[in-house]
C-alpha positions as CSV (number, residue, x, y, z in Angstrom):
1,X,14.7,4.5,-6.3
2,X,11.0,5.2,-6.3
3,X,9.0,3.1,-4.0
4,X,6.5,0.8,-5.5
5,X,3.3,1.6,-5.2
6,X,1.4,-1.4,-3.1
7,X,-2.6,-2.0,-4.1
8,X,-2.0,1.6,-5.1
9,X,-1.6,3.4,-2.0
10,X,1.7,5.7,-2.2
11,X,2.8,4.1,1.0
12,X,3.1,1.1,2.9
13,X,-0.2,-0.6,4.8
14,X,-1.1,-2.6,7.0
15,X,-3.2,-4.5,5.4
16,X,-0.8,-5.2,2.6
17,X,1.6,-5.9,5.4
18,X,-0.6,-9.2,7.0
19,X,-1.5,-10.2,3.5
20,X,1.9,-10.5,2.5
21,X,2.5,-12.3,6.0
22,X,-0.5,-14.4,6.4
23,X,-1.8,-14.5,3.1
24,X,-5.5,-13.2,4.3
25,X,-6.9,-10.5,5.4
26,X,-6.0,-10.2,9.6
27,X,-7.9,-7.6,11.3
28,X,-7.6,-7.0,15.2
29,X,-10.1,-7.9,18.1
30,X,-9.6,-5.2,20.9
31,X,-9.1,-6.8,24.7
32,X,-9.3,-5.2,28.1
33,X,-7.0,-6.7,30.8
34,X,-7.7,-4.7,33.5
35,X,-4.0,-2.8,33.4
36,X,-2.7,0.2,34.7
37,X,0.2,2.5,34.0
38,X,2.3,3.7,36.3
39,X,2.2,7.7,35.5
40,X,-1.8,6.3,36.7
41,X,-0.8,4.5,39.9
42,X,1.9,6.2,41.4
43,X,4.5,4.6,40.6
44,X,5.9,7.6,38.3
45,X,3.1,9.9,38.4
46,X,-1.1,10.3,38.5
47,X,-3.7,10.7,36.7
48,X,-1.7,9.1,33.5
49,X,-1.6,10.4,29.9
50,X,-3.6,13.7,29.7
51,X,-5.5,13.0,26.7
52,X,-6.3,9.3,27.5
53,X,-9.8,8.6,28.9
54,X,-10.6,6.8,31.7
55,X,-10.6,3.5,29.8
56,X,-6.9,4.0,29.3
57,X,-7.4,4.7,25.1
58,X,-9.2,1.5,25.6
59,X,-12.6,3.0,24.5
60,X,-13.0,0.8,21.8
61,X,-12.1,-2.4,23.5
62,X,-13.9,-4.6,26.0
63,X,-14.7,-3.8,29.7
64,X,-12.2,-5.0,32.2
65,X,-15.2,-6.1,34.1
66,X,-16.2,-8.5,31.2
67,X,-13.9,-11.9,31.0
68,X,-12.0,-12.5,28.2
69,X,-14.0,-14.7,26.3
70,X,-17.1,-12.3,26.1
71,X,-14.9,-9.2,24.7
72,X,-13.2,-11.7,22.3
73,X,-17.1,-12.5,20.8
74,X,-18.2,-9.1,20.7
75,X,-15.1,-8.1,19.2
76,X,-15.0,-10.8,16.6
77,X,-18.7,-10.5,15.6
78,X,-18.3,-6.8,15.0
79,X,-15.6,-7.4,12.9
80,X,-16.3,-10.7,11.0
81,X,-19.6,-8.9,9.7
82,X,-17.1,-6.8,7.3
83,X,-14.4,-9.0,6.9
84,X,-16.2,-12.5,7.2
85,X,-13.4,-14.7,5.9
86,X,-10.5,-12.4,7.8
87,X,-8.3,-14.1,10.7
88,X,-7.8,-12.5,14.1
89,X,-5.0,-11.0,15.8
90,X,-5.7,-10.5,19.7
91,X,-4.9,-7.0,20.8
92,X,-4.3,-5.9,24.5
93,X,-5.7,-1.9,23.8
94,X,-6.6,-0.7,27.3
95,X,-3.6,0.9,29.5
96,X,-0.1,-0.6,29.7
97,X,0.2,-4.3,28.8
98,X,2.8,-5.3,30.4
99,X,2.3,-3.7,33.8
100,X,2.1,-6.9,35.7
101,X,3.8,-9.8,36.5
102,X,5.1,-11.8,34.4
103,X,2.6,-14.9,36.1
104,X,-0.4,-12.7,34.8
105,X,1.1,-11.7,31.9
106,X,1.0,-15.6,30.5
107,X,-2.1,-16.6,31.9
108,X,-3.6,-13.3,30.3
109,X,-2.0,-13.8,26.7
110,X,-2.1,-17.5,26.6
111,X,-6.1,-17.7,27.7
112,X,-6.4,-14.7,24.9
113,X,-4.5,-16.7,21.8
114,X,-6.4,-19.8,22.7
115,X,-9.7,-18.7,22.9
116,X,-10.3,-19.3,18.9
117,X,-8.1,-21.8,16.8
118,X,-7.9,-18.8,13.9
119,X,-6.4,-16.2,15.6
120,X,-2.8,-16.1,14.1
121,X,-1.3,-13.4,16.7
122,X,-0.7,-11.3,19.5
123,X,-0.4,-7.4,19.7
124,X,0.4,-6.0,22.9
125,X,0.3,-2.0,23.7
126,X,2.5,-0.9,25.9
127,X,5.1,1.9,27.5
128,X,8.8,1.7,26.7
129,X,9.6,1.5,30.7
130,X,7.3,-1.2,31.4
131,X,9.6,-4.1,29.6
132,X,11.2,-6.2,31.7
133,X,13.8,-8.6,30.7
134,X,12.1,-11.4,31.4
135,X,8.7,-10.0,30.0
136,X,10.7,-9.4,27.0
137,X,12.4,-13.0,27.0
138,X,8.5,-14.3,27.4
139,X,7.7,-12.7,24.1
140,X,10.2,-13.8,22.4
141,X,9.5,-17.3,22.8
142,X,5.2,-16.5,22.7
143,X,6.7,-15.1,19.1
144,X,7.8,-18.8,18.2
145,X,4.8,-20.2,17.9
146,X,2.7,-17.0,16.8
147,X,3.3,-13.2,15.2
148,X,3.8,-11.0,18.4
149,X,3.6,-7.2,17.9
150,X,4.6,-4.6,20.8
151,X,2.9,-1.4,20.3
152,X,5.2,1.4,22.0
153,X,4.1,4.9,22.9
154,X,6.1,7.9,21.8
155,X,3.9,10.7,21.2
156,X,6.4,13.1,20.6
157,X,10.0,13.4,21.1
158,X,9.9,17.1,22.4
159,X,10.5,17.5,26.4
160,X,8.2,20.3,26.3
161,X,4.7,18.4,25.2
162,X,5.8,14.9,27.2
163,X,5.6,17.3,30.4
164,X,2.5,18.6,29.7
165,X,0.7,15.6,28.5
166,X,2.3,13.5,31.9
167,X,4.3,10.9,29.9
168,X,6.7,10.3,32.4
169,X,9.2,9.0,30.0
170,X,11.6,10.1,27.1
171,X,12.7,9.9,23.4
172,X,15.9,8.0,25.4
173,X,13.8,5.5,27.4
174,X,11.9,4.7,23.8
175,X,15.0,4.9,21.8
176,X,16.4,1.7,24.3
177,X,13.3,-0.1,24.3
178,X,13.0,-0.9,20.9
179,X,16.9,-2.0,20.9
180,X,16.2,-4.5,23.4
181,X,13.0,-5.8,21.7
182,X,14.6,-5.7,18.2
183,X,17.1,-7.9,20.0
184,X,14.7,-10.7,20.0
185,X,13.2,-10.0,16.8
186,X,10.4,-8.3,17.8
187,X,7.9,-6.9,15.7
188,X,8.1,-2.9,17.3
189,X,5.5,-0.3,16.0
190,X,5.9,3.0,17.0
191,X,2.9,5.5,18.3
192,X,2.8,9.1,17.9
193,X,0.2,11.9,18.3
194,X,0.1,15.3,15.6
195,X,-1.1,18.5,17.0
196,X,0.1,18.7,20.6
197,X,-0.5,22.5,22.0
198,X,3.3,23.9,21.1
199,X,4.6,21.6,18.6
200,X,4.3,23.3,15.1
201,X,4.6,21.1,11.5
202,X,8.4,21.3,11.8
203,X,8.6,19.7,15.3
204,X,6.1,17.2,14.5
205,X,8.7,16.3,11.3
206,X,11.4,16.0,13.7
207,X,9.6,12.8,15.1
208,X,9.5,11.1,12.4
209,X,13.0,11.7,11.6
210,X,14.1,10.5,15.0
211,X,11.9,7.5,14.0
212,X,13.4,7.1,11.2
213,X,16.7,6.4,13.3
214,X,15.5,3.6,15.2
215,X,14.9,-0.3,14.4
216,X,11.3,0.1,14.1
217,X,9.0,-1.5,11.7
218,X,5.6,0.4,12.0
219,X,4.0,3.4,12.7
220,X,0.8,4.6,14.3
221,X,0.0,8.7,13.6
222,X,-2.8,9.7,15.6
223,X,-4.5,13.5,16.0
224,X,-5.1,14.9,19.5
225,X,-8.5,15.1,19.8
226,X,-10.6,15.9,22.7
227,X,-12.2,13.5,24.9
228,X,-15.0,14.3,27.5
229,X,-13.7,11.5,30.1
230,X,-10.4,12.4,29.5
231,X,-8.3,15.3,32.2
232,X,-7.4,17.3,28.6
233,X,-11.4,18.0,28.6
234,X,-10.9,20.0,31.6
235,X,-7.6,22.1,30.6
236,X,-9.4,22.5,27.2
237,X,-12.9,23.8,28.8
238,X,-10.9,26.2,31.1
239,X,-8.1,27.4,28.9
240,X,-8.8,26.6,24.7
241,X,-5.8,26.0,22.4
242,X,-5.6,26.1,19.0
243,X,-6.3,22.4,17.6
244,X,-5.3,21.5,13.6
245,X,-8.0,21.9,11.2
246,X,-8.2,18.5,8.9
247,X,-6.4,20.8,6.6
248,X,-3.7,21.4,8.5
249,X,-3.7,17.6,9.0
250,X,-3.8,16.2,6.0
251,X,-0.5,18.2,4.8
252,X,1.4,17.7,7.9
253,X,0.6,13.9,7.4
254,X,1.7,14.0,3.8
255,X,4.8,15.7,4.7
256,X,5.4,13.1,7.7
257,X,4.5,10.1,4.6
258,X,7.3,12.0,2.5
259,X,10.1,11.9,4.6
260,X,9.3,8.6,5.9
261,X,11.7,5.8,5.7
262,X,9.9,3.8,2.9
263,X,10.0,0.2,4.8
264,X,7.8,1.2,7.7
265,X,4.4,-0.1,7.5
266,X,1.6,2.5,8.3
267,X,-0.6,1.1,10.9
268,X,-3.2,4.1,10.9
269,X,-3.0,7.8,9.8
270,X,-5.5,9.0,12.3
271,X,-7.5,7.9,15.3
272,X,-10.7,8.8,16.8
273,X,-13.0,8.8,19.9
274,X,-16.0,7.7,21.0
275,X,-18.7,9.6,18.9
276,X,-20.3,10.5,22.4
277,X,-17.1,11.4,23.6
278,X,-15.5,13.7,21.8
279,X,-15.7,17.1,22.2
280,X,-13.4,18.0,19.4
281,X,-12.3,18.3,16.7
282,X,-15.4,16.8,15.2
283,X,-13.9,16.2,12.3
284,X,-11.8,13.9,13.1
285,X,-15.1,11.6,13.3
286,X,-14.1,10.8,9.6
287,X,-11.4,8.7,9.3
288,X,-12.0,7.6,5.8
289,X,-12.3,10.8,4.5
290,X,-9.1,11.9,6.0
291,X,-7.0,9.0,5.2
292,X,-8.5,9.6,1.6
293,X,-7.7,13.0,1.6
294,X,-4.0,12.3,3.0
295,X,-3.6,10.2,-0.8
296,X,-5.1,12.5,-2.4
297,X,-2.7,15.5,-1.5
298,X,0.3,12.8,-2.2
299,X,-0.5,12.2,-5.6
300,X,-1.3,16.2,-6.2
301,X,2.3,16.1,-5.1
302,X,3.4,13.4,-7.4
303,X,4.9,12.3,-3.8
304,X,4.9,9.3,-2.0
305,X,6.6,7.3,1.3
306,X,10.1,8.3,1.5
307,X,10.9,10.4,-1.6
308,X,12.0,13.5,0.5
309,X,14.2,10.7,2.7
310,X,15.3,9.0,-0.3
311,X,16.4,12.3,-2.2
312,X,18.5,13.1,0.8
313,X,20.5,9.7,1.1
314,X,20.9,10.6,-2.4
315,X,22.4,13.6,-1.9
């Protein structure tokens, strides 16, 4: 059965997604906590995610040096000028969210969702071996009262690329973290990154389809890009690898959209960095032009979220 188109996108959004839920816009206002992780600290290795800066792929939320309340208005400001009558959803960006005690954990979340009567949820990015039970009980009952969303980072399910970018973890570590949040009935919304040196357009298909597996109910596709304060500037200065061209892009994202199971909501079909950071590819700088290219090659296609999985449950 063909999926029905939604504000005519040929797959599932986001923003669909919260209007359906809330029945308003939502947009999120990006928080610093002042986490670690622990391939950072120690714990399981240093230095953390290659390609994450050293905000933690916080770049584009608030300094951990600012409080709370000061990130939340700069945050809110920047986005209430384009969505002025949208509703906030808190989002813990910077680092792993959950690295901490459970005592700072509440105090952090609960000072966050109070700190303006229209914010109408909670996201929370985090690692798949940072939940502990009771972290996970916690959220479960914070998801009572508001919508709680736990961002989980994949990247990639191939051994090969998590050893090289320093995950520290495993498709099998993921694979049982979103069982035990899906447990509770937690919104789960997987992250994973196109283009790692190695992995060609098959590979990165095999992802999805692992994905496509697992109780999740979102999806974040991201490019590896090239970030001046990240330790992938280094390996990139000293020893270049081939990174995808936006053409190359753009079709392996429509292929991803194709095979993908047609109930997951697509979060965002590319990320970028810091103008002043990036060192490349510079085109990734364009995220509009992308994501419109991305629908463009779908409907040159005649294609759409989940024909190519549909056709095979079919068969």
């Amino acid at each position: 059965m063909k999926m029905e188109y939604r504000n005519h996108k040929p797959y599932q959004t986001v923003d669909v997604f919260y209007k359906t839920l809330f029945g308003h816009k939502v947009y999120k206002v990006s928080l610093n906590g002042g986490f670690t992780c622990p391939n950072r600290d120690g714990k399981l290795g240093k230095g953390g995610c290659i390609y994450c800066s050293d905000m933690g792929s916080g770049d584009f939320a608030g300094s951990r040096n600012q409080p709370l309340e000061l990130q939340y208005e700069q945050g809110k400001a920047m986005m209430a000028k384009k969505w002025p009558n949208g509703k906030p959803i808190v989002y813990f960006q910077a680092n792993t969210n959950t690295y901490a005690p459970l005592s700072k954990l509440k105090e952090l979340y609960e000072h966050a969702l109070t700190l303006d009567k229209d914010i109408v949820g909670i996201s929370i990015a985090t690692r798949p071996d940072c939940l502990e039970d009771e972290v996970i009980d916690y959220l479960e009952t914070l998801n009572r009262k508001y919508f709680v969303s736990v961002e989980l980072g994949l990247e990639t399910i191939h051994e090969s690329s998590l050893l090289f970018i320093n995950r520290c973890h495993g498709p099998n570590e993921f694979k049982e973290a979103v069982r035990r949040l899906r447990l509770r009935n937690l919104h789960t919304v997987a992250h994973i990154i196109n283009g790692l040196p190695g992995e060609d357009k098959p590979m990165m298909l095999e992802t999805i389809r692992f994905l496509n597996q697992l109780d999740i109910q979102g999806i974040k596709i991201h490019m590896l890009y090239i970030a001046s304060n990240s330790r992938l500037s280094n390996v990139y200065r000293n020893n270049p690898f081939p990174l995808l061209t936006k053409q190359e892009y753009c079709d392996i994202v429509a292929s991803q959209i194709e095979i993908m199971r047609p109930d997951l909501i697509i979060y965002r079909l590319t990320g970028d960095a810091p103008k002043d950071k990036l060192i490349a590819p510079l085109w990734t700088l364009k995220k509009f032009t992308i994501t419109n290219d991305i629908e463009k090659l779908l409907r040159e296609r005649k294609s759409y979220q989940g024909r190519i999985c549909q056709d095979d449950q079919n068969h």
